[in-house]
C-alpha positions in Angstrom: 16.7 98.0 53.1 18.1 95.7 50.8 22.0 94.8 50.5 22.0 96.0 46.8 20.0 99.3 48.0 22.7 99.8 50.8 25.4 99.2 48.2 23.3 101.8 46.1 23.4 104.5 49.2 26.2 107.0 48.8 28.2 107.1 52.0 27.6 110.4 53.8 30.1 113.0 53.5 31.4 114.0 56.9 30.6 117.5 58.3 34.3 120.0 57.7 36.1 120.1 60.8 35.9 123.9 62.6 38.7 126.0 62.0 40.9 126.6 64.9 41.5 130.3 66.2 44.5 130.3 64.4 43.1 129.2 60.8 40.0 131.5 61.5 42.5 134.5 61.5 44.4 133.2 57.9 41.4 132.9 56.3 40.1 136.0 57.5 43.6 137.8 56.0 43.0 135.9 52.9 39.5 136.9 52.5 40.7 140.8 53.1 43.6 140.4 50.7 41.0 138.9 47.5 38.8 142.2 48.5 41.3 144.6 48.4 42.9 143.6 45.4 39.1 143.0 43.7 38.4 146.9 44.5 41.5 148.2 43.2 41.7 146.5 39.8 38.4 144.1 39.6 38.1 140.6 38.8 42.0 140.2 36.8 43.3 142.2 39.6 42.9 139.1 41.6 45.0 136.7 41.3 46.2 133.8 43.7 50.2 134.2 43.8 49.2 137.8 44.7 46.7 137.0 47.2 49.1 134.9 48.9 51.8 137.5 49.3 49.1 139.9 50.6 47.6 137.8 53.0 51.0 136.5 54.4 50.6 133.2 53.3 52.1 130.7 51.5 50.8 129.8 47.8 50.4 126.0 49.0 48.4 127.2 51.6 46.0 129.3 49.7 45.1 126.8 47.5 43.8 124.4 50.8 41.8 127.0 51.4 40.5 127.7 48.3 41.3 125.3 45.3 40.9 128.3 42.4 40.1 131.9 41.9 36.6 131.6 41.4 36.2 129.5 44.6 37.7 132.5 46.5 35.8 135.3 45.1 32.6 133.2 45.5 33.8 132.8 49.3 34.8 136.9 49.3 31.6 137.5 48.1 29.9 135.3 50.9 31.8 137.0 53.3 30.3 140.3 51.8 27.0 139.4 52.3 27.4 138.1 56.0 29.0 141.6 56.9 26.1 143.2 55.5 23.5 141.0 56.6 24.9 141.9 60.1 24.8 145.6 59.5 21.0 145.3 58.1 21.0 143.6 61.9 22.0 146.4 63.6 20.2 149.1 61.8 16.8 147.5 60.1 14.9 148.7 57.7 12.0 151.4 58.5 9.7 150.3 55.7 6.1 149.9 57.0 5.3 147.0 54.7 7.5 143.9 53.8 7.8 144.8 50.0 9.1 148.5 51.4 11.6 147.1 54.0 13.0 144.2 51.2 13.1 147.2 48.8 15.0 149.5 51.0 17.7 146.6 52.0 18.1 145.7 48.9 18.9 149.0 47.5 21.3 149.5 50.5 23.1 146.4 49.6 23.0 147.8 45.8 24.5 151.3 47.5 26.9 149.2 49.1 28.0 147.5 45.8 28.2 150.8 44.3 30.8 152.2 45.9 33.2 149.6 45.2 32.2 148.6 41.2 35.4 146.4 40.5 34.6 144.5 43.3 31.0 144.2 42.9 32.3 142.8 39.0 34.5 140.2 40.4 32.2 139.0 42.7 29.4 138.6 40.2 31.5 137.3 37.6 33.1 134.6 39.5 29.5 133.2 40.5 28.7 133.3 37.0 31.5 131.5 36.0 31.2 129.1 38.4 31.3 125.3 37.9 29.5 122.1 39.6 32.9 122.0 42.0 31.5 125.4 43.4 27.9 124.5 44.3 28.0 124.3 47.8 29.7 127.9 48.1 27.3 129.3 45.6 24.6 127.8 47.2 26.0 129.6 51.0 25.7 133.0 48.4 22.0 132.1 48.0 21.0 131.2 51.1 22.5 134.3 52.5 20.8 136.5 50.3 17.6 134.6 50.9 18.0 135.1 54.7 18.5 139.0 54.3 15.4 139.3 52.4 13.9 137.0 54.5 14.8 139.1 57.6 13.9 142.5 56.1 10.2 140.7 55.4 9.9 140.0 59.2 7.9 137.3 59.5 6.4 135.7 62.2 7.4 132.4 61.6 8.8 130.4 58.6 8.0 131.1 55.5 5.4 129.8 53.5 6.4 127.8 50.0 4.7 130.9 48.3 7.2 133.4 50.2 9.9 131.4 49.2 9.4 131.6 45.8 8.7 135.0 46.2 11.7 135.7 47.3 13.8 133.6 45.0 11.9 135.7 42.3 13.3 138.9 44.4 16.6 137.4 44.4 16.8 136.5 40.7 15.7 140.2 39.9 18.4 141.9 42.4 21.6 139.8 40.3 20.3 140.9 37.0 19.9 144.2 37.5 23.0 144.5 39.3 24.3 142.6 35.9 22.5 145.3 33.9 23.5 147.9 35.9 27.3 146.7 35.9 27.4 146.4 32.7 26.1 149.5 31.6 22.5 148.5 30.7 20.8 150.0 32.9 20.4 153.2 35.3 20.2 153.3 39.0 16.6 154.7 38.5 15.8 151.2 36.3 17.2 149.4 38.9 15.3 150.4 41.4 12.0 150.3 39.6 12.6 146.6 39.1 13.5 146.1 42.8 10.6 147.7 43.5 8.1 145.9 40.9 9.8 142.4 42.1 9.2 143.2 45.4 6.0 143.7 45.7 5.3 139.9 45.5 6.6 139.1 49.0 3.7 141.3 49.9 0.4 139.8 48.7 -1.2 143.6 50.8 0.3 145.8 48.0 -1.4 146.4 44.9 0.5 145.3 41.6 0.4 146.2 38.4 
C-alpha cells in the first residue's frame, strides 16, 4: 500500500469498552424508566430530565449514555426486541413450514406491540426520525429483527443471499404495517394478511399468489 493510500485509510474506530456490573445495572434502570414513561403517555411522554429522575440518575449522566431522545428510544426499542427474541427462544414457534413459523412470531411480536400502543408509537417513531448519528443503533434494531425471523425460519445453516433478501422484504413489510396499523390505516385482519403474503417468500415450498 502506498503512503498516500495509508494516509487515505480511515483509522479504525476502537471497539466500546464493556460496561462494568455497576453501569450494566444504570443502564438497565434507564432503559425501564424510557419504557415506562413511553407506555403511559407515548413518544412526548418521554422526555430526558424525566427519565433521569425515574431512573435515579443524574441528567449529565443520561446524556453519556444516550446523547438524545431518539437515541434512547431507538436503544428501548432494541432492548424490546432482545427480550422478545429470548422469549420466542424459550417458547418457538409450532408452524410446520418456515413461512408459518415467521408468520406466527411475527404476529406474537405484533400481539406484543399491541398491548402497549404508546409505546409501540415511540419506538417506531424515534427510528423514523432518526438521523445519520443513529445508524449504528438502528442498524442493532435490524439486525435483531433479522435474527428473529431468521430463527423462526430454522435453517440449517446460514442463509442464502436469496433468504436474506427475503427476509429483509419480511421485515420491511412487518414496520409498515405496524405504521399502518398505528396509525389507523389498517385492521389487525390487514395486517396479518400482509404478514402472511410477505411471508411466504422465505419459503420457496409454499405456493404464492
Amino acid at each position: 500500500m502506498t503512503a498516500e493510500a495509508k494516509a487515505a485509510t480511515p483509522a479504525p474506530v476502537p471497539a466500546p469498552s464493556p460496561l462494568t456490573e455497576r453501569q450494566e445495572a444504570r443502564r438497565r434502570r434507564i432503559l425501564d424508566a424510557s419504557a415506562e414513561l413511553a407506555c403511559r403517555g407515548g413518544f412526548d411522554a418521554v422526555q430526558m430530565r424525566e427519565v433521569a429522575e425515574a431512573a435515579g440518575v443524574a441528567l449529565g449522566t443520561l446524556y453519556r449514555y444516550f446523547p438524545s431522545k431518539i437515541h434512547l428510544l431507538v436503544a428501548t426499542m432494541q432492548d424490546q426486541l432482545a427480550q422478545m427474541q429470548t422469549t420466542l427462544r424459550k417458547r418457538p414457534p409450532a408452524g410446520e413450514t418456515p413461512a408459518e413459523r415467521v408468520t406466527e412470531t411475527l404476529m406474537r411480536a405484533f400481539r406484543a406491540l399491541q398491548r402497549e400502543p404508546l409505546m409501540a408509537d415511540a419506538m417506531v417513531r424515534a427510528v423514523t426520525f432518526a438521523d445519520r448519528s443513529v445508524s449504528p443503533e438502528v442498524d442493532t434494531v435490524s439486525r435483531l429483527t433479522t435474527a428473529v425471523i431468521l430463527d423462526a425460519m430454522g435453517l440449517d445453516g446460514p442463509a442464502a443471499p436469496e433468504q436474506l433478501s427475503a427476509v429483509r422484504v419480511v421485515e420491511h413489510t412487518w414496520h409498515s404495517a405496524l405504521i399502518s396499523w398505528l396509525s389507523g390505516r389498517a385492521t389487525i385482519a390487514q395486517v396479518k394478511t400482509d404478514i402472511e403474503t410477505a411471508c411466504r417468500l422465505v419459503d420457496p415450498t409454499t405456493p404464492r399468489g
